[in-house]
C-alpha positions in Angstrom: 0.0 11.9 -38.0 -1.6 8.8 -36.3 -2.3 8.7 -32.3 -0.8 5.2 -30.0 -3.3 6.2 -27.1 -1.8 4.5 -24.0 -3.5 3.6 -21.1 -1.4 4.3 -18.3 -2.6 1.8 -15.9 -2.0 -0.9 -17.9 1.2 -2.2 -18.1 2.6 -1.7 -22.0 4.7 -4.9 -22.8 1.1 -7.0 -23.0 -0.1 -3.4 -25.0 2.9 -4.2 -27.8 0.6 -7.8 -28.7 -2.4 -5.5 -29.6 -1.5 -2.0 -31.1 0.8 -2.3 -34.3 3.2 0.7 -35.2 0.6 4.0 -35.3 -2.4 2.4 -34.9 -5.5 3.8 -32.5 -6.4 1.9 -28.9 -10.1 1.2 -29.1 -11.6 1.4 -25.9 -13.5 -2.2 -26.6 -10.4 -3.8 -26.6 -9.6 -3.0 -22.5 -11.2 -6.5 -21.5 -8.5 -8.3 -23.8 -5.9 -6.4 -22.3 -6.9 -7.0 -19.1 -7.3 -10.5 -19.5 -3.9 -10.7 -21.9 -1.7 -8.7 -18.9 -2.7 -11.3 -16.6 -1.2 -14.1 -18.5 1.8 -12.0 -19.2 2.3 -10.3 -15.8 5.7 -11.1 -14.0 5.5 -14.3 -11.5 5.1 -12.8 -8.2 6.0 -14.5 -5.2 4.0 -16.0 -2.1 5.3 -13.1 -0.5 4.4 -10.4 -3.0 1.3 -12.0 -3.6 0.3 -11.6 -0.2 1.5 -7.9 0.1 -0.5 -7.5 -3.2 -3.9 -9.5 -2.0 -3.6 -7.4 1.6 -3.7 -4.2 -0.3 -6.5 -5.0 -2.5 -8.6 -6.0 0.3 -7.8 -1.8 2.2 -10.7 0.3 0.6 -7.9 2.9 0.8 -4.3 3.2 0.7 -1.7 2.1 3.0 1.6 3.2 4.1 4.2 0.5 4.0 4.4 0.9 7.9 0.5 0.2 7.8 1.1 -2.3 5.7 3.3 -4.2 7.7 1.0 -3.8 11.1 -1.6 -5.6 8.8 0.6 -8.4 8.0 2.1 -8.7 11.0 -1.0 -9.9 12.5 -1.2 -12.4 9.6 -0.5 -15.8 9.5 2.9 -15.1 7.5 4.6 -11.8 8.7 7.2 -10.2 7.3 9.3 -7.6 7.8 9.5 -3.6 7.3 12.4 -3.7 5.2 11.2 -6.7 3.3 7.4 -5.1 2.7 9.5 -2.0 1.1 11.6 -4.4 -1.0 8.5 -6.1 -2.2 6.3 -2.9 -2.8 9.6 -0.9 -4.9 9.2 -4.3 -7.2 5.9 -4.2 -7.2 5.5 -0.7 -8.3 7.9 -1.1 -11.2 6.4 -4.0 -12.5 3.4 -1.7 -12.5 1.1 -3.3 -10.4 1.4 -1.0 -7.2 1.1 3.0 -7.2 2.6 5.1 -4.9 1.5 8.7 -4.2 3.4 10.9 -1.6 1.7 13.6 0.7 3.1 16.8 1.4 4.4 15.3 5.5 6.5 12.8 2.7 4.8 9.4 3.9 4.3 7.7 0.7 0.9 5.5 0.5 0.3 2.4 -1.6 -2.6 0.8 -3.7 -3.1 -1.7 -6.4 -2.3 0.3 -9.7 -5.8 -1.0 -11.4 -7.5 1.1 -8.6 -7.3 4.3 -10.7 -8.2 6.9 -8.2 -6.8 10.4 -7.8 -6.7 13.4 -5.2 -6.6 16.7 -4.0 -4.5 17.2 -1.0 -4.6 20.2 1.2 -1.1 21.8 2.2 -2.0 22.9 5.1 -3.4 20.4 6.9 -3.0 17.5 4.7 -6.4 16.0 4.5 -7.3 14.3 1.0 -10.5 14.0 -1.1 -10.6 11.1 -3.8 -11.7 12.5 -7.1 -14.5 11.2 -8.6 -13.3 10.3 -12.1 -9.9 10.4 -13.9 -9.7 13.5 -16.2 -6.5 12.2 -17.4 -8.0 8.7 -18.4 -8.1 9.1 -22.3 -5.1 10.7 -22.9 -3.5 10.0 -26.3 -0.1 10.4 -26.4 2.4 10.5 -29.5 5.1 7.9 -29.6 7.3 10.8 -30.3 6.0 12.1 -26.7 6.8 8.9 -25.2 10.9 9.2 -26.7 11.0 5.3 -25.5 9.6 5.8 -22.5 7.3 2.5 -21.4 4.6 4.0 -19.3 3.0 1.4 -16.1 0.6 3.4 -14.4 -0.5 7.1 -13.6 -1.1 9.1 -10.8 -2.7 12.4 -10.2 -2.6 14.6 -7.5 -4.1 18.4 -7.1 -2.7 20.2 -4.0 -4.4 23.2 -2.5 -6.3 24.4 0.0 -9.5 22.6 1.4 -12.6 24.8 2.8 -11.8 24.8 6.5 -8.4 26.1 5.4 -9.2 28.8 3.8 -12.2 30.4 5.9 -9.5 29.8 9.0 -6.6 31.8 6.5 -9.6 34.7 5.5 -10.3 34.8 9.3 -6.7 35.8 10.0 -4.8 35.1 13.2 -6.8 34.4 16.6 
């Protein structure tokens, strides 16, 4: 049985030019892609573009209510409901992710920013993994059953150090 190994930041229509039926994603190939998604990637607007440009310059990820404050103080703000209609788009043209935290605030970043986390539940603070141990995945096409893969996210929840010597310690 032969292996489609998909990467799931990339978005897979500009994939379809370079993998024929079964064949085997060589990791040399990624600059091609990149370059190859580009040229391919749905127009965005001024507007998204802007949203999309603010967010790659955050280190981090924002919320969309962060995201707005920054624009706001921009030279073309815009507003809530329009920076949440622009980042939906955005993430399912696959080039924003979105992660929830256990409180339900939902944070954005550029999908090609391929970082993941571990989240404690009880106080919600968040440590960035190093590397992505989901990054060389292959996956069947019969896995996939049609489905067209933009990006991944991974998140470990748990309980960080301080948590857990306060929970041993017991009630004060």
């Amino acid at each position: 049985m032969k292996t489609i190994l998909i990467l799931l930041k990339y978005r897979v229509r500009p994939l379809r030019r370079f993998l024929s039926k079964g064949s085997v994603m060589e990791p040399e190939s990624l600059p091609q892609v990149k370059q190859q998604q580009r040229r391919s990637a749905v127009p965005l607007t001024a507007k998204q573009e802007q949203l999309l440009q603010e967010l790659r310059r955050c280190k981090g990820e924002l919320s969309g209510q962060d995201l707005h404050a920054r624009l706001r103080k921009g030279t073309s703000p815009m507003g809530l409901a329009t920076v949440y209609r622009h980042l939906r788009q955005l993430q399912q043209w696959g080039q924003v992710r979105c992660r929830h935290l256990p409180s339900g605030e939902a944070l954005y970043a550029p999908a090609e920013r391929d970082e993941h986390h571990m989240t404690c539940v009880d106080c919600g603070s968040t440590e960035t993994l190093e590397i992505c141990p989901v990054h060389d995945v292959h996956l069947h096409a019969e896995q996939l059953g049609g489905f067209k893969p933009l990006f991944h996210t991974l998140e470990f929840f748990g309980l960080c150090g301080e948590c857990q010597q306060r929970q041993a310690e017991g009630p004060s």
